[in-house]
C-alpha positions as CSV (number, residue, x, y, z in Angstrom):
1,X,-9.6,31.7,9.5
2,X,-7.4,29.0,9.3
3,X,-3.9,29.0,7.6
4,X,-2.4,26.3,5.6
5,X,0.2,24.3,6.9
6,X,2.4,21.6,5.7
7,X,1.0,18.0,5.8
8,X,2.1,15.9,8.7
9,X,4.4,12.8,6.9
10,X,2.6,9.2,6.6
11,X,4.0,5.9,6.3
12,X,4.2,4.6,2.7
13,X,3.2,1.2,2.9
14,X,3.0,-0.9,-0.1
15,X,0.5,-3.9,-0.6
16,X,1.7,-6.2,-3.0
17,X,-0.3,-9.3,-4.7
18,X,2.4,-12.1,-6.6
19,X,2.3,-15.6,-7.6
20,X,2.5,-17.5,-4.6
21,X,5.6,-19.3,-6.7
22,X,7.7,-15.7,-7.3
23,X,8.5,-15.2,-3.7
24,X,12.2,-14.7,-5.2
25,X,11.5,-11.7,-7.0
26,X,10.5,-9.8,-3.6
27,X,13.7,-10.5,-2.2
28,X,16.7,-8.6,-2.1
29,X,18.4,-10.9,-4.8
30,X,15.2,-10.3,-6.5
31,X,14.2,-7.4,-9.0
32,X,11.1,-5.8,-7.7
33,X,12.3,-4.7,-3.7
34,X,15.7,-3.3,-5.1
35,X,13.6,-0.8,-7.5
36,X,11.5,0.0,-4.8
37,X,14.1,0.8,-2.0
38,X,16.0,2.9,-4.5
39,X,12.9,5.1,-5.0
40,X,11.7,5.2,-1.1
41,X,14.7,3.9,0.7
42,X,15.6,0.6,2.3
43,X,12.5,-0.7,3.6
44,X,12.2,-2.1,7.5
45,X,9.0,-3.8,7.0
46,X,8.7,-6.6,4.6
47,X,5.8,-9.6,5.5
48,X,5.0,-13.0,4.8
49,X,2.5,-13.6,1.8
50,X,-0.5,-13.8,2.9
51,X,-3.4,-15.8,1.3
52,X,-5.8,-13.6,-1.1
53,X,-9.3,-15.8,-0.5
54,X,-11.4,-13.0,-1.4
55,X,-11.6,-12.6,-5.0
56,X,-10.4,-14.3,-8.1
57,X,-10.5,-11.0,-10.0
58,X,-6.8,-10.8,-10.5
59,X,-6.3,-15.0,-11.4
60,X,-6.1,-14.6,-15.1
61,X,-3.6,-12.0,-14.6
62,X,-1.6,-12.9,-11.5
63,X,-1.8,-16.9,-11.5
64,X,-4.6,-18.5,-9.3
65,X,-2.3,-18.6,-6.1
66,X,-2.0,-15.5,-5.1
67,X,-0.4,-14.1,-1.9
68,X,-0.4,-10.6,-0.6
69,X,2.4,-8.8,0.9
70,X,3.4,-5.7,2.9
71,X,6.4,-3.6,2.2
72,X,6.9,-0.4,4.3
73,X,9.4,2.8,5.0
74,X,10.4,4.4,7.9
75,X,11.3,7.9,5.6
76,X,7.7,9.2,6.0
77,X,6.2,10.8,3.1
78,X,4.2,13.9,2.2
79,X,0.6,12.9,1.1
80,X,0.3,15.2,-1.5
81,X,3.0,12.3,-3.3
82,X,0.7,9.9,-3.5
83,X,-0.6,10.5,-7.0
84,X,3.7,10.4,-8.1
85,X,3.6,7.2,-5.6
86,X,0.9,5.3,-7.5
87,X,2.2,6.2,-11.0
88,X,5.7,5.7,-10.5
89,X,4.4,1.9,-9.0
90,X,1.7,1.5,-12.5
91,X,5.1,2.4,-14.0
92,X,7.4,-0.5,-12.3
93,X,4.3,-3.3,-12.8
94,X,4.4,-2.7,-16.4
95,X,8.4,-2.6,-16.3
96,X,8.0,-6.0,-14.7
97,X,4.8,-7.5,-16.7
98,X,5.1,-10.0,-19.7
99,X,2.6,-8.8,-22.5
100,X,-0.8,-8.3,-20.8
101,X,0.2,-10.0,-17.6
102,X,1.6,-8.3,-14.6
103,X,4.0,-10.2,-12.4
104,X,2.8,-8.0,-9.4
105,X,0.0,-5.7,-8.1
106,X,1.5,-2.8,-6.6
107,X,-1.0,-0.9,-4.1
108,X,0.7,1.8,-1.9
109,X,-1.2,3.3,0.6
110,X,-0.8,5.9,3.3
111,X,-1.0,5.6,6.9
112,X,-1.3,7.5,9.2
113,X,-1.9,8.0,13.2
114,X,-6.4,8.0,12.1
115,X,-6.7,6.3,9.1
116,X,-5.4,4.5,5.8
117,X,-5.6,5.2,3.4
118,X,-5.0,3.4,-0.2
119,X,-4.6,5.1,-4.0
120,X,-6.4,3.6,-7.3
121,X,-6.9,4.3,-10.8
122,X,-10.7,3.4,-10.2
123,X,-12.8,6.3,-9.9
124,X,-16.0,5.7,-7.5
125,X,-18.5,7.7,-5.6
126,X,-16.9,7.4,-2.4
127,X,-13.4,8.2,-3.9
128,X,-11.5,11.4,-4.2
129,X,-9.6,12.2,-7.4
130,X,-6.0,13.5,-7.2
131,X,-4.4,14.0,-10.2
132,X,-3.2,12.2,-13.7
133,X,-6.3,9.8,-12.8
134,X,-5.6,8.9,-9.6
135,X,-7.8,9.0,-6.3
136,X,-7.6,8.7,-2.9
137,X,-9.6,5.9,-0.6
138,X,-10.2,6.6,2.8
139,X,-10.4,2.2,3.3
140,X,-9.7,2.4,7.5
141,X,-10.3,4.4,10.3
142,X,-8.2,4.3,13.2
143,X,-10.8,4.3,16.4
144,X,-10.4,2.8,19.5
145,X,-7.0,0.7,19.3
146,X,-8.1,-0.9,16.4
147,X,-8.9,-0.1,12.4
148,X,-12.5,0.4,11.1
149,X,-14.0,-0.8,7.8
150,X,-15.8,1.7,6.0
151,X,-19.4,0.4,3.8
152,X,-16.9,0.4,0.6
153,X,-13.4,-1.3,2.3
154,X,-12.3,-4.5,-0.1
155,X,-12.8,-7.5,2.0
156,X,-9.4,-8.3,2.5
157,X,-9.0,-4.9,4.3
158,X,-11.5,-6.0,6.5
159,X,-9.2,-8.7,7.5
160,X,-8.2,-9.5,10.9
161,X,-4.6,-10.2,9.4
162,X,-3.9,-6.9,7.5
163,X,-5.5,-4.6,10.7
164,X,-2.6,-6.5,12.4
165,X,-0.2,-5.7,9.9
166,X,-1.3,-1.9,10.3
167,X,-1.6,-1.5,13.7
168,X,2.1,-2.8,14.1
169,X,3.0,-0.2,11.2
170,X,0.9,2.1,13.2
171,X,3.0,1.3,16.3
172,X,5.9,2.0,14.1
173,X,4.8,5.3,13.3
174,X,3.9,6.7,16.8
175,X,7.2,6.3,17.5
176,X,9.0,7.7,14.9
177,X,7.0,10.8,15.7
178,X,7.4,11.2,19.2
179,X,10.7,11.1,17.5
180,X,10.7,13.9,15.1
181,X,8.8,16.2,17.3
């Protein structure tokens, strides 16, 4: 019989859709990445915008040029916080939004040395409910040196660009283990 154990941490990383235009607000100066570094620490990962091709499902909402961004931690986090995570971030896009529009689209996920994995308010089949109405995604296996799509991963997690972004978050995180241990 096995006996429970703590979880090992996982990198928070933080997918984040904006108006190609509000770049601003994601920097420093801005007002977005100063509420999130005060509520995860000052973040050591912070990439370009990224064109967001696949879908025009968040246009109305978000503006029709739409760029996606990564925002990561080195503190690593216990993933049993991933349900606060997600609702402390639903929290900070409303704080942000202007009537029925948000100004951003706040996805954290959690990775870690085998997979990512990526928090939603949308139940499905293939998704695990947490708590307060969140669930879990497994969206990427880690498997030989690189990340694999599962039948339900969005298409821009299928992307050759964001599997960079992870496997150098992934890199990152390998090292700050062999660090801790």
């Amino acid at each position: 019989m096995g006996s429970p154990r703590l979880f090992p941490g996982a990198r928070l990383v933080l997918a984040i859709l904006s108006q190609a235009g509000d770049t601003e607000a994601l920097e420093r100066s801005g007002p977005l990445l100063p509420a999130l570094e005060a509520r995860f620490g000052v973040a050591d990962y912070f990439s370009s915008g990224l064109g967001f091709p696949w879908t025009d499902y968040y246009a109305d909402e978000l503006g029709p040029a739409i760029l996606r961004s990564f925002l990561s931690f080195p503190l690593l986090v216990d993933p049993s916080t991933l349900t606060s995570i997600k609702t402390w971030t639903n929290e900070l896009e409303g704080r942000f939004s202007s009537g029925t529009r948000r100004r951003f689209n706040l996805d954290p996920g959690l990775l870690s040395l085998g997979n990512f994995v990526l928090a939603t308010t949308k139940g499905r089949s293939h998704r695990i409910a947490l708590s307060e109405g969140i669930y879990a995604e497994l969206t990427l296996m880690y498997e030989n040196g690189g990340f694999r799509s599962l039948p339900w991963t969005y298409a821009d997690w299928r992307s050759p660009e964001y599997g960079a972004v992870l496997l150098e978050l992934r890199s990152r995180l390998k090292l700050e283990l062999r660090g801790s241990a």
